[in-house]
N, C-alpha and C positions, 0 to 999 in steps of 0.2 A: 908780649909781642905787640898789644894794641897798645899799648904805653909808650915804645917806644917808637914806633909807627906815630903818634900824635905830637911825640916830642921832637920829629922830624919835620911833620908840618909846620909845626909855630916855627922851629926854627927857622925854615924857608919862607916862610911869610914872614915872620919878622925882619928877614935879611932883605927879602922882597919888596915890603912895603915902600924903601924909597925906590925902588925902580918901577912900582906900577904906576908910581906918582909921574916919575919922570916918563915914564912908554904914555902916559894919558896927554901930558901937556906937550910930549912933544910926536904927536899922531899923526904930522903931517910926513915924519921919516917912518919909512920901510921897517924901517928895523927896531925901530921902538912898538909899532903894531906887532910885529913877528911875535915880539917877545910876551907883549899884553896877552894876545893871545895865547902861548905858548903855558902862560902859568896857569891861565882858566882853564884850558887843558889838563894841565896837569891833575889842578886843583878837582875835575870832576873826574878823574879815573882813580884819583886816591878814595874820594867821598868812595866812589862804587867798588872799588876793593875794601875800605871796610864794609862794607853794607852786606856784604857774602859770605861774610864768618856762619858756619855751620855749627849745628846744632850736634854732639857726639855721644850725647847722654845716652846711654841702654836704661830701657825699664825692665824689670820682666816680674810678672805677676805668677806667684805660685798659689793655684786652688788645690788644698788637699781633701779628697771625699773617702768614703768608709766603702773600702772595695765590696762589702757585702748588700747594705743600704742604697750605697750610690747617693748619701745624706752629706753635706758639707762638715768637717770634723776641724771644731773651732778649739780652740788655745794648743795647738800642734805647736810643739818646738821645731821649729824650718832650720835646715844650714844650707849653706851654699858652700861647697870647697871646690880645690882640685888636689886629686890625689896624688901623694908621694911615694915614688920607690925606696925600700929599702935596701939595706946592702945586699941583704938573704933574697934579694929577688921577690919580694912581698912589696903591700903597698899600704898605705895607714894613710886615714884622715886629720893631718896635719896641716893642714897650708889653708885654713878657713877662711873666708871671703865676707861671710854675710851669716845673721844669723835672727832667728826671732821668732814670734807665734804670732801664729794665723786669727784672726778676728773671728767675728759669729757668724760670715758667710766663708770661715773655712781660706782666705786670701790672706797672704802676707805679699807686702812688696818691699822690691829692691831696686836703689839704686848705685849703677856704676858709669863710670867714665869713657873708659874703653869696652868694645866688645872681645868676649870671652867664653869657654866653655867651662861649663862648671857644673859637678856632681850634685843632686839633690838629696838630702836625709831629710824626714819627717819621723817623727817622734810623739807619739801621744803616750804616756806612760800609764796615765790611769784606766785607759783602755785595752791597754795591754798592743794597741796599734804600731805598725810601721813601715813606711812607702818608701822608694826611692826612683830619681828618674834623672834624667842627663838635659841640662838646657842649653841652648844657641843663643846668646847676645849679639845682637845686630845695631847696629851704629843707630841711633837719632829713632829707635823703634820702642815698641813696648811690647814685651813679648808675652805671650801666655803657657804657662806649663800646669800638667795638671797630675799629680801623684795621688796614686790607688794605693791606699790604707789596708794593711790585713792584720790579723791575730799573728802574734809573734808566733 
């Protein structure tokens, strides 16, 4: 969209350029000012439409801690899905979104485009650990979620 929004510009100023020449030399007619003016007009409501393009990115930070401890629980396998119905009226973690391990303060992060709701699984296998919790993605935010770890 900004591409061709710029490739609109040049084109009207390119088309423009010999009439702003002609609106400047001949500024003593009405109507050659109208216009000189008219394209600086223009020219400053395009700059400030693009100048307003938004920011849509979702962040959201998942910290997983050891429901017992309350300690950070670092190299967790993280997924982000949304679940799928089956035809039997069940539902399976098929439609994954994100997925990864947490660092040594127990945080992995994700990034997406749009906001969305999405399942969380936490997975630590050598501890025999596993959490789960439900996140909100909000447009141009960073969001925090936080999953309590237990013994399978």
């Amino acid at each position: 969209m900004l591409r061709f929004i710029e490739a609109l510009l040049y084109f009207y100023f390119s088309i423009n350029k010999k009439f702003i020449k002609f609106a400047v030399s001949k500024s003593k007619s009405m109507k050659g000012i109208r216009y000189f003016y008219g394209s600086i007009i223009i020219l400053i409501l395009s700059v400030l439409y693009l100048s307003c393009k938004k920011d849509t990115t979702c962040k959201v930070n998942v910290k997983c801690t050891n429901y017992y401890t309350g300690a950070a629980v670092s190299d967790a396998y993280v997924k982000l899905y949304a679940p799928v119905k089956t035809a039997s009226g069940g539902t399976v973690e098929a439609d994954v979104k994100a997925e990864g391990n947490t660092d040594s303060d127990g945080i992995v992060s994700f990034n997406f485009k749009l906001p969305a709701v999405y399942n969380i699984k936490a997975i630590k296998e050598s501890d025999t650990l596993i959490g789960t919790g439900i996140v909100t993605l909000e447009e141009g935010k960073t969001v925090e979620a936080a999953v309590q770890m237990k013994k399978q």
